[in-house]
N, C-alpha and C positions, 0 to 999 in steps of 0.2 A: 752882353757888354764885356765882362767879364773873360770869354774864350776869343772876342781879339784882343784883347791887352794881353793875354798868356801866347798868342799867335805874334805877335809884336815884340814879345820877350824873344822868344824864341827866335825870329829868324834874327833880332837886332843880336842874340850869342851867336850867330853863325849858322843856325842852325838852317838846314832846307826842306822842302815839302819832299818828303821821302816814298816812293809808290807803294800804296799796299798790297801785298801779296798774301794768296791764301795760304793763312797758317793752319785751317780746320787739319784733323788727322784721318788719313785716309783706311778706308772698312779693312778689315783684313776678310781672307777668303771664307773662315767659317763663321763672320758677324752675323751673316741672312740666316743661316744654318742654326744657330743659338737662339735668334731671338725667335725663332718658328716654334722650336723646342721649346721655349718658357711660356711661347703663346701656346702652345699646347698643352703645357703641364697644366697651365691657368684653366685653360677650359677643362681638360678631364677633373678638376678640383673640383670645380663649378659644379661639374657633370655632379659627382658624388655625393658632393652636399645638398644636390636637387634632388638624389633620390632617395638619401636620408631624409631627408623633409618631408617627401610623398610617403615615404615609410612611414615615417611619425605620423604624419596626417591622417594617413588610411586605418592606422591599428588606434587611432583615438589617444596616440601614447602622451601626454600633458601633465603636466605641473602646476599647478597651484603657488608655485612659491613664491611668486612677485604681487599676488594679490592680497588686497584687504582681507582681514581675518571674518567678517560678515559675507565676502561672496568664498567665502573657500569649500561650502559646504561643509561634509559632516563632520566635520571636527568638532 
């Protein structure tokens, strides 16, 4: 109700239905180029900290230090 009474305002100033044209901004030539590169950086990251993980994992390398003092063992 509300957006024809501001529709109402509007053409009773003078105002007229104006066409919309697209204002979006268009890619420049290296936008495809850059975002492949960050999607790449992204995945070789990934990659690194999946094999740091598998490292960690295989050599049994852990910490104790988020847990209760009863399961931390020998201390």
């Amino acid at each position: 109700m509300g957006f024809l009474c501001d529709v109402g305002i509007v053409q009773a100033a003078g105002g007229s239905d104006v066409d919309a044209t697209n204002q979006g901004l268009a890619l420049s030539d290296g936008a495809v180029r850059i975002f492949f590169y960050g999607l790449g950086a992204a995945l070789i990251l990934f990659g690194i900290a999946s094999v740091g993980y598998l490292y960690r994992m295989n050599r049994g390398l852990s910490w104790n230090f988020q847990q209760s003092d009863s399961s931390a063992g020998d201390h």
